[in-house]
N, C-alpha and C positions, 0 to 999 in steps of 0.2 A: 663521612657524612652518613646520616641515618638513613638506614633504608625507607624507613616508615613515610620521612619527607618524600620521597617518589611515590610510593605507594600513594599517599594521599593527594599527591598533585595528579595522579593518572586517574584517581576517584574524582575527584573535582571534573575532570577533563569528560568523562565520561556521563556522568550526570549533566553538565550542561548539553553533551551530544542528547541525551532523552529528553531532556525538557525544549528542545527546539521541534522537538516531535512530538511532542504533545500541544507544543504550541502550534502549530501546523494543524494540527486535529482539531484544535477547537477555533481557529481559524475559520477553516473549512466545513463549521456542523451545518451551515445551510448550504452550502455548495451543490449542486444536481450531479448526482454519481458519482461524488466523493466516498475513497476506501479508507479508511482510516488504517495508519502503519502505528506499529508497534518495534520497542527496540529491548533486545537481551546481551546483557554482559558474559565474559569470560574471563578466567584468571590469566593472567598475560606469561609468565613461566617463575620458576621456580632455582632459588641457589640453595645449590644441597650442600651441607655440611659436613653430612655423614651418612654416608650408603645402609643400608638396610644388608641381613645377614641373614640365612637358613638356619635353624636348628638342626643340633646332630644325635642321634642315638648315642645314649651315652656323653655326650657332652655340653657342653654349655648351649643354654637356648638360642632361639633368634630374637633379630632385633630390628624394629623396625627404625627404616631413613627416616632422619633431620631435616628438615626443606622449610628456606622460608619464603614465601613468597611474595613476588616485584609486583604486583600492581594488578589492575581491572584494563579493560578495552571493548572496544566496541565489538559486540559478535556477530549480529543482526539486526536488518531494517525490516519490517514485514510487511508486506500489507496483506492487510483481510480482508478477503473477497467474500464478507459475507452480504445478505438480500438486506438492500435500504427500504425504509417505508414509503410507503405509496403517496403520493400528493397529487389529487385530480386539480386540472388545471380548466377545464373545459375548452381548449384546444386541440382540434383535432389530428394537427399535426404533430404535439406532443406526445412521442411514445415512451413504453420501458417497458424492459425487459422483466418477467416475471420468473425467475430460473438461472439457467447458468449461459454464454455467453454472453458477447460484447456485438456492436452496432461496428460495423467497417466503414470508415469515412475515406476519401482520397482527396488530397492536393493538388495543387497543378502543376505539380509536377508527375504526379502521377503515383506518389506513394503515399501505401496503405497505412492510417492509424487505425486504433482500438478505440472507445469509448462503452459507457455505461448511461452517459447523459443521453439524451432520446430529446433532449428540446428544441426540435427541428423546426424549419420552415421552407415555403416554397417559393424561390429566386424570379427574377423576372419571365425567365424563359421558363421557368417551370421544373428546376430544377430541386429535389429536396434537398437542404443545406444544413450547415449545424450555422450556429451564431457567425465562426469564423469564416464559412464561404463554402468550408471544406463538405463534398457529395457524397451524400449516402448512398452506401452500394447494394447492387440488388443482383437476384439472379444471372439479370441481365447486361449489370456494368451498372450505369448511374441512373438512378430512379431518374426519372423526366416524365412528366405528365402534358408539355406543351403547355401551351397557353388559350387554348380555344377549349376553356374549360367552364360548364355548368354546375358542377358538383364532383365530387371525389370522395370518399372514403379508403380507411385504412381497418383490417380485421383483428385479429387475436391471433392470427397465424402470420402474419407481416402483407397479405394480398393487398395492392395498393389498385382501386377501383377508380376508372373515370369515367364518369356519364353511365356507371353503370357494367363497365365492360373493364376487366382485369388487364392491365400495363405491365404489373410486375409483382413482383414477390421481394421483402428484405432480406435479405444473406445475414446469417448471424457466423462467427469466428467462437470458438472455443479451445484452450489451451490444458494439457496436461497440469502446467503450473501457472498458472495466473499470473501468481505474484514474483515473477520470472520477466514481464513485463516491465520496460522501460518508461516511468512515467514524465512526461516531458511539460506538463503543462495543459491551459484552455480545455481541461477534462479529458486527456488525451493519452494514451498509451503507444508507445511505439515497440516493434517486435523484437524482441533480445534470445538469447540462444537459450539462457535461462530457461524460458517459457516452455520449450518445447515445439513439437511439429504442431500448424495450426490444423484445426479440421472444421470445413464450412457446412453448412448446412441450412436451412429454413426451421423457425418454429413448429412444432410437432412433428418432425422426423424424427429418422433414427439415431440421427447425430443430437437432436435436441429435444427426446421424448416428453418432457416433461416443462419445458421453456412453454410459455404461451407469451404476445405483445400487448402491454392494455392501450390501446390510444386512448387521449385525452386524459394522460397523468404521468408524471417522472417521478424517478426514484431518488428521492434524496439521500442526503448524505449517512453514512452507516455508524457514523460516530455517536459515542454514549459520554455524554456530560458527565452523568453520576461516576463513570467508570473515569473518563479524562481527569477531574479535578479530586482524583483519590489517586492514580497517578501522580498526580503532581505534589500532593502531599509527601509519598513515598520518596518521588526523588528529591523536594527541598531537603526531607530528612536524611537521605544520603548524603547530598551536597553537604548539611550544617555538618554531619560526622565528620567525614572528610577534611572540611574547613578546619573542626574541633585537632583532627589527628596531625594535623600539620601545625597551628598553634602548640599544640603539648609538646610534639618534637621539639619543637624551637626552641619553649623554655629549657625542657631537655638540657638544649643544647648550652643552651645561656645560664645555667646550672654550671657545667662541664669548663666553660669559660671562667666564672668567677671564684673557681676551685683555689687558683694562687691570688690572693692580690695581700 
């Protein structure tokens, strides 16, 4: 059988794995602190025919190996952590981060996700939530402001004010590699070895000099259309090649077949 038929079935196979990725991305272009992933191919190996040779003094030259090679695969899924554009909401509760880390949320079970979405609110008891329930974490363990509340404010540096008088501060997480993160969903990261050691901090430390919080606006999603749907251009035209190299085989083949009749 023709090698080129593999070849061209592992290019097909591959191409559809990127265009579910780019579907996913434009999926997701309003989503609040969506990353957009990106995905790169590799040649999968190679059958050599004929080994390559050194040149001798005085003798016949070198020569380089025959190799042809079995196919494409998948290399990597990326996501890019790069800064979403701002969208004021005029909710006060709504934050984002301006910089590099992520917002710590907790479960009840008691374990810690990631996020980038900041579109918080405050529980009956007074607890700051994301949509799903899950408590944003502060200095002090879970922001709680009570409920014997007149006013409240949130700053630029995460300080969460009630009546006037400071309760707590936000905890921000930051990773060696971001994109080493586990993403699970509901805007959600969960911690993977990938990532790295996490190191916590507060807005304008030294862990996060240059992070500041804007309340009253999220960060949308960091996905580019113009870039998504030229992608996608790319891979149909992979995909139709692919498609194209596996028809030609076949005739190829169906040539090879009609040889005796």
């Amino acid at each position: 059988m023709m090698r080129s038929l593999y070849s061209g079935v592992s290019g097909l196979r591959t191409h559809q794995l990127r265009m579910d990725v780019i579907g996913d991305n434009i999926a997701n272009v309003n989503t609040v602190g969506f990353k957009r992933s990106t995905v790169t191919f590799k040649d999968v190996f190679y059958q050599t025919m004929r080994g390559g040779a050194g040149g001798a003094t005085g003798g016949p030259g070198g020569t380089n190996p025959q190799q042809i090679g079995l196919g494409v695969t998948l290399n990597s899924i990326d996501v890019i952590h790069t800064q979403g554009a701002a969208a004021s909401t005029g909710n006060g509760t709504d934050l984002m981060i301006q910089g590099d880390g992520f917002f710590q949320v907790k479960d009840t079970k008691g374990t810690i996700y990631f996020t980038r979405a900041g579109n918080f609110h405050f529980d009956s008891i007074g607890n700051l939530v994301t949509p799903d329930g899950l408590i944003v974490q502060g200095t002090k363990g879970n922001i709680n402001i009570g409920t014997n509340v007149t006013s409240y404010s949130i700053d630029k540096y995460g300080n969460v004010y009630v009546n006037g008088s400071q309760v707590d501060q936000i905890q921000l997480a930051r990773f060696p590699n971001p994109s080493g993160l586990e993403k699970i969903g509901s805007n959600l990261y969960a911690l993977a070895a990938a990532a790295g050691t996490k190191t916590t901090g507060v807005a304008g430390d030294t862990n996060f000099p240059n992070t500041t919080i804007i309340p009253s606006a999220l960060e949308m999603s960091n996905v580019d259309l113009a870039q998504e749907f030229t992608d996608m251009i790319i891979t149909e035209r992979g995909f139709q090649a692919n498609a194209r190299t596996i028809t030609t085989s076949d005739q190829m083949l169906q040539e090879l077949v009609n040889l005796k009749r």
